[in-house]
FIVOLO-339657 format. One record per residue (C-alpha): residue in one letter; x, z, y. Coordinates in steps of 0.05 Angstrom, whole numbers, plus 32768, in hexadecimal, padded with zeros to 4 digits. Layout:
<sites>
AXZY/...
</sites>
This chain:
<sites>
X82E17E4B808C/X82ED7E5A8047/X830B7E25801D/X83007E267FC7/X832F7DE27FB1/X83307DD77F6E/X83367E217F4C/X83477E317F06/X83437E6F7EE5/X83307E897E9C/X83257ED77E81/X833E7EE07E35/X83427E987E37/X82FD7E8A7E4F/X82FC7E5B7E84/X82CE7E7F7EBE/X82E07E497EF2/X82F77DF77EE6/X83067DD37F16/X82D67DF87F48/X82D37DE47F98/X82A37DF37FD2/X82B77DFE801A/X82957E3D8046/X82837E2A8084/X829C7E6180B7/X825E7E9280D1/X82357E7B808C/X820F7EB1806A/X82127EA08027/X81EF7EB37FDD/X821F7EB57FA4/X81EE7EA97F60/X81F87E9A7F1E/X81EB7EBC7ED5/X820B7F027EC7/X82507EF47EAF/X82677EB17ECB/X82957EC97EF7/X827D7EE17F3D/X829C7F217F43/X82D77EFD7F32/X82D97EC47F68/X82CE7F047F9C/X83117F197F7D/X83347EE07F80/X831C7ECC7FC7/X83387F1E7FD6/X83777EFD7FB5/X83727F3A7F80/X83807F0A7F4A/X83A67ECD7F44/X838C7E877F3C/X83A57E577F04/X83A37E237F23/X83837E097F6E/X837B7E2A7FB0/X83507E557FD5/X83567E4E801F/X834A7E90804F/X835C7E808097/X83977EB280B0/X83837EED80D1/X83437EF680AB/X83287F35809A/X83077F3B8056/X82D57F7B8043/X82A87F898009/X82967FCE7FDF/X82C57FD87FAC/X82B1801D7F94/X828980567FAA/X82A380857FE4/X82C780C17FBF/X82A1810A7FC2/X82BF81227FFE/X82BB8154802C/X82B5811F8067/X827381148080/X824980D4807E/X825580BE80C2/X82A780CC80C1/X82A880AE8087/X82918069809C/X82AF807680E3/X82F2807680C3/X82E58039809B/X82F8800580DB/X833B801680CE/X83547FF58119/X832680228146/X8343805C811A/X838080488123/X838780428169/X835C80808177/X839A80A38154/X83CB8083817C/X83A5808E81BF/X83AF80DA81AB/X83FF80CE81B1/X840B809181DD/X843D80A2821E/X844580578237/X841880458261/X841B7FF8824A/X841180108200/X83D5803D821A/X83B080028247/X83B67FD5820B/X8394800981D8/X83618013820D/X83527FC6820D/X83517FBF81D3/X83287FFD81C4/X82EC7FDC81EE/X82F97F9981D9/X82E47FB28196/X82A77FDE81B6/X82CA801D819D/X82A5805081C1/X825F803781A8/X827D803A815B/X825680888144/X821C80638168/X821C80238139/X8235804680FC/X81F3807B8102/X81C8803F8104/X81E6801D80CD/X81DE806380A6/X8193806A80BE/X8188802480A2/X81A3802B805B/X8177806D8059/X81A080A38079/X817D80E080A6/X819980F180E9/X81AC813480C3/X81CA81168080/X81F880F380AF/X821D812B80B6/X8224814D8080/X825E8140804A/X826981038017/X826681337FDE/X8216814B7FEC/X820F810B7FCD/X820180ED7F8A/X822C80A67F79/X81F4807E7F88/X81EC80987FD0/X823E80957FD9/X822D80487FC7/X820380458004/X823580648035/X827880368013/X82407FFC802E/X822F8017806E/X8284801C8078/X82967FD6806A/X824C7FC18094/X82697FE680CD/X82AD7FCB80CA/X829E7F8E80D0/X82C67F5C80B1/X82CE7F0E80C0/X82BD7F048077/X82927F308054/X82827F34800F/X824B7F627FE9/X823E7F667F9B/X81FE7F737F88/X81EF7FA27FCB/X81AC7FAE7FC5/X81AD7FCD7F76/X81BD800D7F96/X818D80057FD3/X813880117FD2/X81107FE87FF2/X81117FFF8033/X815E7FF58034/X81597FB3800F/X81307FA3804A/X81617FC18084/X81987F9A805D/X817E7F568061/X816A7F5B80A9/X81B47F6E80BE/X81D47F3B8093/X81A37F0B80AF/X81C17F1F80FA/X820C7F3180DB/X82377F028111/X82717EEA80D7/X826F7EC78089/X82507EF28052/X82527EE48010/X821D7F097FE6/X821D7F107F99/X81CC7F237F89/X81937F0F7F64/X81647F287F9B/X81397EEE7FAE/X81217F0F7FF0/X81697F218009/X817E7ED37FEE/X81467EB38018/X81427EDB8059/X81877EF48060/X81B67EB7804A/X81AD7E6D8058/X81CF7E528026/X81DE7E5D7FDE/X821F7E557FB4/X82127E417F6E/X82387E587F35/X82357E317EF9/X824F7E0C7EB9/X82937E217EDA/X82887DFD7F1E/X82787E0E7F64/X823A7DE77F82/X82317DFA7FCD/X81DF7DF47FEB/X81D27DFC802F/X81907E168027/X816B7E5A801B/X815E7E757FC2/X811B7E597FC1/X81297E107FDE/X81687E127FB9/X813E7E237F79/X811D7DE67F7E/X81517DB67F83/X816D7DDA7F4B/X81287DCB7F27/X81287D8B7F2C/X816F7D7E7F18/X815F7DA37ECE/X81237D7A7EC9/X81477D3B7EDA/X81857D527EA4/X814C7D657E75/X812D7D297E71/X81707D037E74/X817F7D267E39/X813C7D1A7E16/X814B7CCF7E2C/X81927CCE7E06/X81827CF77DC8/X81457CC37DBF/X817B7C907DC3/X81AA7CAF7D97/X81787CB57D6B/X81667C6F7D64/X81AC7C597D56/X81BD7C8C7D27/X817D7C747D02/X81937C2F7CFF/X81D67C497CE6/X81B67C6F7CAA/X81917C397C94/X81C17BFA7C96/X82087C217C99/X82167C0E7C53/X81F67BCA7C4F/X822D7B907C54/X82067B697C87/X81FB7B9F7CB2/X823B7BC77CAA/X825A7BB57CE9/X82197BB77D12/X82137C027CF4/X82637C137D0B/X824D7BF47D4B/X82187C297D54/X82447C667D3A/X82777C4D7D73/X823B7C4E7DA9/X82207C947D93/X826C7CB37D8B/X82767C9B7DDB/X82337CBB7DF2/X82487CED7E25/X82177D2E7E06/X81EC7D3A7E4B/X81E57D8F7E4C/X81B07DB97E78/X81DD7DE27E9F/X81E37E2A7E8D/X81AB7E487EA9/X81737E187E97/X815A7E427E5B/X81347E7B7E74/X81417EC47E4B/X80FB7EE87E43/X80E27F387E2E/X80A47F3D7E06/X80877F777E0E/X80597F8D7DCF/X80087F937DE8/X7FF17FCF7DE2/X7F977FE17DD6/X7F6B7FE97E02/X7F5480357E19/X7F1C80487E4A/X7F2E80517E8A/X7F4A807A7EAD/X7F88807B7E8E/X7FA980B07EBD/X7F7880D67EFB/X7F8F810A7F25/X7F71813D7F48/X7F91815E7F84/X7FCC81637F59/X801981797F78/X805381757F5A/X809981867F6F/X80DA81AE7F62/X80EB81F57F5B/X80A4820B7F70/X80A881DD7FB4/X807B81A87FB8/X809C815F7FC2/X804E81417FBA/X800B81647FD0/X7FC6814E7FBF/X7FC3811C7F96/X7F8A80FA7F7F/X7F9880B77F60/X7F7C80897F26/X7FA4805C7EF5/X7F7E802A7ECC/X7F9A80027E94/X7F9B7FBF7EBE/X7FB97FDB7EFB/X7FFB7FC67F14/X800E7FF07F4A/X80527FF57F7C/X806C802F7F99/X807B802C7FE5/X809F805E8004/X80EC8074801E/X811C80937FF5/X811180E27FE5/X80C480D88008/X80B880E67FB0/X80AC80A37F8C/X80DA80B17F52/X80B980FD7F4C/X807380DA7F4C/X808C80AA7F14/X80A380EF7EED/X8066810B7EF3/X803880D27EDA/X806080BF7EA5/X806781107E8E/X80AA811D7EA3/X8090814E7ECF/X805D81827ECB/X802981857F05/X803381C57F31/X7FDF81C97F42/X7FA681A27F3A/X7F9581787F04/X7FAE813C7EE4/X7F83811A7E9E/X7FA780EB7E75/X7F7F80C07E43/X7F8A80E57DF7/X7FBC80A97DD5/X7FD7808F7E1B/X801B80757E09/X804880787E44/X8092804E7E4F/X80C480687E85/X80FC803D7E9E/X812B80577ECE/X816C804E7EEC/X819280847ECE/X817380787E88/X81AA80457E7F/X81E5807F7E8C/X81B680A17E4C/X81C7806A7E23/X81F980817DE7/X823D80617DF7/X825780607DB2/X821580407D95/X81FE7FF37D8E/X81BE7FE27DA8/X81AA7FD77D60/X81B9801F7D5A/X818E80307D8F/X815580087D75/X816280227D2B/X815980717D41/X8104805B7D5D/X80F9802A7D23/X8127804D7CE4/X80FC802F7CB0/X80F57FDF7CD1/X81267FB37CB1/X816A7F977CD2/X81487F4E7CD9/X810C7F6B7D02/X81347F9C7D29/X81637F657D41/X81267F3F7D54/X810D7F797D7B/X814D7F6F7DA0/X81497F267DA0/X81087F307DC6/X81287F507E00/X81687F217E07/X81987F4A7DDD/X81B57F117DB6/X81DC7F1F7D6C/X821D7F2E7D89/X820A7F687DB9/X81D57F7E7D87/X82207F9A7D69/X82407FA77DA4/X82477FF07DBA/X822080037DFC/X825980187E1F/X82787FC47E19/X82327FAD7E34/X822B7F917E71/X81F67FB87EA4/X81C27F817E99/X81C67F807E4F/X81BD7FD17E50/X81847FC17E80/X815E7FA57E4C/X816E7FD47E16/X815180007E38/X810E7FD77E4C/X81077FCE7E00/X810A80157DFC/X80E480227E2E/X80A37FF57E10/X80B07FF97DBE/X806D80267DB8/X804D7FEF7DDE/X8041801B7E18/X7FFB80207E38/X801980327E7B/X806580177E8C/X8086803E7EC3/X80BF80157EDD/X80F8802B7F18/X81277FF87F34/X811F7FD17EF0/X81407F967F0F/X81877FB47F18/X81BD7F8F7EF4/X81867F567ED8/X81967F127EF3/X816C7EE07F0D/X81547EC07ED2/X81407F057EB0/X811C7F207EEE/X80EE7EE07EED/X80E97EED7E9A/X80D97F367EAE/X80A67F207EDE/X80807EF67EAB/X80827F2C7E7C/X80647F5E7EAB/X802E7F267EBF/X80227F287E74/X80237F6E7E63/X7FDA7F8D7E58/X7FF17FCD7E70/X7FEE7FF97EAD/X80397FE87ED6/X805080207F0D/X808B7FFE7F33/X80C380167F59/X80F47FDE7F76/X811B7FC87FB1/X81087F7D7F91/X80D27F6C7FBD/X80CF7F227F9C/X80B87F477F55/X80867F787F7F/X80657F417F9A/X80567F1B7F5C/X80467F537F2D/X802B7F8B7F5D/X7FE07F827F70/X7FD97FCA7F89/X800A7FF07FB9/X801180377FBF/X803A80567FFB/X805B809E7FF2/X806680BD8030/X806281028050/X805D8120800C/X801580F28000/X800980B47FD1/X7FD780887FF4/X7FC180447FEE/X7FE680188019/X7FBD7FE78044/X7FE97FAA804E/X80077F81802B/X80587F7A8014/X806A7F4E8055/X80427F858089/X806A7FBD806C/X80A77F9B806F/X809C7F8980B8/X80867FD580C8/X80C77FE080AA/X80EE7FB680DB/X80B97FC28112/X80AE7F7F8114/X806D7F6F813D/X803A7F4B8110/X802E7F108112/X7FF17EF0813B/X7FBB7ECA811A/X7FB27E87811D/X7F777E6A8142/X7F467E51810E/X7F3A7DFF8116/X7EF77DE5811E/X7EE07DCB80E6/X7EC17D8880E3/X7E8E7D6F80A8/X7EA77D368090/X7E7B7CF38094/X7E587CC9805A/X7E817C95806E/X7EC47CC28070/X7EAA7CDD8022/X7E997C938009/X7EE87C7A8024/X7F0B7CBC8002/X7EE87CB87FB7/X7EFC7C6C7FC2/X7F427C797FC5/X7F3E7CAB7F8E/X7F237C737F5A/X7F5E7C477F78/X7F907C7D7F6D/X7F717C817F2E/X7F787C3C7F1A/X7FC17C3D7F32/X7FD77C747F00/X7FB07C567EC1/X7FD07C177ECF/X80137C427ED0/X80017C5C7E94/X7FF37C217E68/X80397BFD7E85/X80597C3B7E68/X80387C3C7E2A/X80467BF77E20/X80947BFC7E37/X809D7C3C7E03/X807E7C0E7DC5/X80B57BDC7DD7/X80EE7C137DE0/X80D27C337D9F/X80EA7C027D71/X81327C0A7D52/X81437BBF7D58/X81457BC37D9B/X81817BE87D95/X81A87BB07D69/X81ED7B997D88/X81D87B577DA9/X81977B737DC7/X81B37BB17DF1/X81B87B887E33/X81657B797E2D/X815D7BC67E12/X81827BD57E51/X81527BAB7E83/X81167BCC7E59/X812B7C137E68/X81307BFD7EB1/X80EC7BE47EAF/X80DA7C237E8D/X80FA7C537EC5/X80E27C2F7EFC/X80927C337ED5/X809A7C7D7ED3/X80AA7C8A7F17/X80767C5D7F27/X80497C877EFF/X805C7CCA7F23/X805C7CAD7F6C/X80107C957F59/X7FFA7CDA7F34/X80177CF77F7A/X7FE67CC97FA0/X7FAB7CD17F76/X7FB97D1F7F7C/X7FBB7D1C7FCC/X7F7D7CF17FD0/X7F567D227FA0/X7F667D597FCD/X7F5A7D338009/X7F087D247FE9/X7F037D6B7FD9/X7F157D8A8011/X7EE37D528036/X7EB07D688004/X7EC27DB9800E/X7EAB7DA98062/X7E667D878046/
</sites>
């Protein structure tokens, strides 16, 4: 079990936690969310007792063994599979000391406890682990510095995976992951046997591989024992309920601040009026918690041209005159949005290059419409970002002739607020690069926006702002991402990559995720016999629709009459509060009346029309 009592603890004196408590249950797998910049990555370091609390406790029983990826494994001449062999630090250990051990007590115990830990099916595990976080057989073996950073990220992963600690905890593990990894990942976490903590924003690695969800917020802990998407809900309803409690108060404040202006300096009002400014100053402001205002792009429309946009013909393209894609013939229109399928190096990135003109074609043809406007966003576009420049900088060098005002609101538009606007790139955080460079990316209001892994670094408010905007956007979207929560909302075509050919992909998201896991599919239910519904059975359902009906107008002219009443100022006078208290009782109770009956009258609409749909 892991114990948070009470924790305080500030950064340049900014508070990040108050007060903060929730208790782990032991085994739990566990989803660590919150906006970028609370504090997250900072409870993992306290709870690794890296940093020191100001004041409270964290509780980790004795004996526990805490793992997570701290940095990338170093460019060495070990190979993949040594590399996260040597990562359980006890099997190596004792493998090394079986090598010089004379007593023969000292060697029966290293034995034990070398198959108490299942040390002799360790390469066996670790080259499965590999495999699933996209590893070949013969990349296994070959050395840590063949690879680039983000690869290294994979195998420091696969390391603390194998190891397997009593307490695990990941940061954002699936930013340097595809899809198919993101995938393998949330299966095995699903199955890991011990707690895990996980810092993401994935909403298909919150709701299938953890079961609950940690909340960080407004400086407090708030534990749910339930999946992202249930806990979502609950979280709804809780801003609604503060946003109309709010509505609620201000209306009130209102009203007594409007008795105050009119009678404060009037002799026989005077103390009535100091009454009121006594009542407002004790009114406890009621906030929406942090995250209740959601951060959206807009991405500027761009016109209309004929289709095709893009068509190619038997068209290859690769690297140093060999082929990484053969035969190619594919059509873009302007209202396509289209997701690339496919495993790492199978050449999704290289077919992104090409259509967006990064890379010439090596045969065949490929026809472009004449003013196509392309934008490219890409991973390592945000390591081409000028270090030493503000975004405004940035923006200024495309638009040198728009004024300061519009170029701020250009990056007003994409979430860069006033202060970053003047901040240099290299003191921005990863998400606030991110959408530098998606304003980039679209300025020319793009008529085809090619996007890989765009959802790296954005939290979980800006990936649901970037999914309306794409839903919005009247261009042709190519996507690339291990997100498979943003592919299914904004992809409506899928395009697999494999064995050096881009096909159309037959299935849908869920069927290539279970080919991925080689999950059987599931069987089809039977289909129920359907039974027309009787002139008797219609007449009783439209009868209870005019009832339900009847019930909410009646609900809604108590309500209207109850708000005339609360409306008026003198209500609000000292010696009338107890009946304006009874009134917005009676007002409380009408409106949940109201909703309860709307529910009703909903259900027994549905109810007639499905009746009606079986004749």
């Amino acid at each position: 079990m892991l114990r948070i009592d009470d924790i305080t603890y500030a950064v340049d004196g900014r508070n990040l936690f108050e007060g903060a408590s929730a208790t782990i249950p032991q085994g739990h797998k566990v989803g660590l969310v919150g906006r970028n910049g609370t504090g997250k990555t900072t409870l993992f370091r306290l709870i690794r007792g890296e940093l020191a609390l100001e004041s409270g406790e964290i509780f980790v029983p004795r004996g526990t063994r805490i793992g997570g990826v701290d940095q990338e494994v170093p460019g060495s001449d070990v190979s993949l599979i040594d590399t996260v062999l040597a990562a359980d630090t006890e099997r190596a250990t004792l493998l090394a000391e079986s090598e010089t051990a004379t007593d023969a007590a000292r060697i029966a115990d290293i034995q034990t406890r070398l198959a108490d830990i299942d040390a002799w099916s360790a390469e066996a595990r670790a080259a499965t682990i590999l495999k699933g976080l996209g590893f070949s057989e013969e990349e296994q073996h070959m050395p840590c510095s063949a690879f680039s950073g983000g690869w290294r990220m994979r195998v420091a992963l696969a390391g603390v995976l194998f190891s397997a600690p009593d307490l695990l905890l990941l940061d954002e593990p699936t930013n340097y992951l595809d899809l198919e990894g993101a995938v393998w990942l949330e299966s095995y976490l699903a199955k890991y046997p011990y707690t895990v903590i996980v810092i993401s924003h994935d909403r298909g690695l919150l709701n299938r591989a953890v079961g609950s969800i940690l909340h960080l917020e407004d400086r407090k802990l708030h534990f749910y024992q339930v999946p992202y998407d249930k806990f979502a809900e609950t979280r709804a309803a809780r801003l609604a309920v503060a946003e109309a409690e709010a509505k609620k108060q201000e209306a009130r404040r209102a009203h007594l601040q409007s008795f105050v202006d009119r009678f404060r300096y009037k002799a026989s009002k005077a103390v009535q009026a100091q009454s009121r400014l006594k009542m407002i100053a004790r009114m406890q402001p009621i906030t929406s918690p942090q995250e209740a205002a959601l951060r959206k792009f807009s991405f500027p429309e761009p016109e209309e041209l004929s289709p095709p946009i893009v068509n190619l013909e038997s068209a290859s393209v690769g690297y140093n005159d060999v082929p990484v894609l053969k035969r190619l013939n594919l059509r873009i229109d302007q209202d396509d949005r289209i997701a690339l399928l496919g495993k790492n190096g199978e050449g999704k990135s290289t077919l992104s290059k090409l259509l967006s003109d990064r890379l010439e074609a090596m045969g065949g043809r490929i026809t472009r419409a004449s003013k196509l406007r392309i934008g490219y966003f890409a991973q390592h576009q945000l390591d081409e970002l000028f270090p030493d420049e503000t975004p405004l900088d940035h923006i200024r060098r495309l638009r040198p002739d728009e004024t300061p005002a519009r170029l701020r609101a250009r990056l007003s538009g994409f979430g860069v607020g006033a202060e970053q606007a003047d901040t240099v790139v290299a003191r921005l955080s990863g998400g606030q690069k991110a959408r530098l460079s998606l304003l980039l990316a679209t300025i020319d209001a793009p008529h085809m926006l090619i996007l890989d892994e765009p959802t790296n670094h954005l939290d979980m408010e800006s990936r649901e702002a970037l999914v309306e905007a794409l839903t919005a956007y009247s261009g042709a979207v190519i996507l690339v991402s291990h997100d498979m929560h943003l592919l299914s909302l904004v992809a409506d075509r899928l395009w697999l990559v494999k064995d050096g050919r881009v096909a159309p992909y037959d299935g849908d998201l869920e069927t290539y995720r279970r080919e991925l896991l080689s999950l059987p599919a599931p069987k089809p239910a039977k289909p129920a016999a359907v039974k027309r519904a009787s002139k008797d059975e219609l007449a009783a359902l439209k009868s209870d629709v005019k009832t339900a009906e009847a019930r909410v107008a009646k609900f809604e002219e108590m309500r209207e009459k109850l708000a005339k009443i609360l409306a008026d100022p003198t209500m609000y006078e000292a010696e009338k509060l107890s009946e304006t208290e009874r009134w917005q009782k009676k007002f409380a109770e009408v409106e949940d009346g109201l909703e309860k009956a709307e529910t009703l009258w909903m259900a027994a609409a549905e109810r007639l029309e499905a009746a009606e749909a079986r004749g």
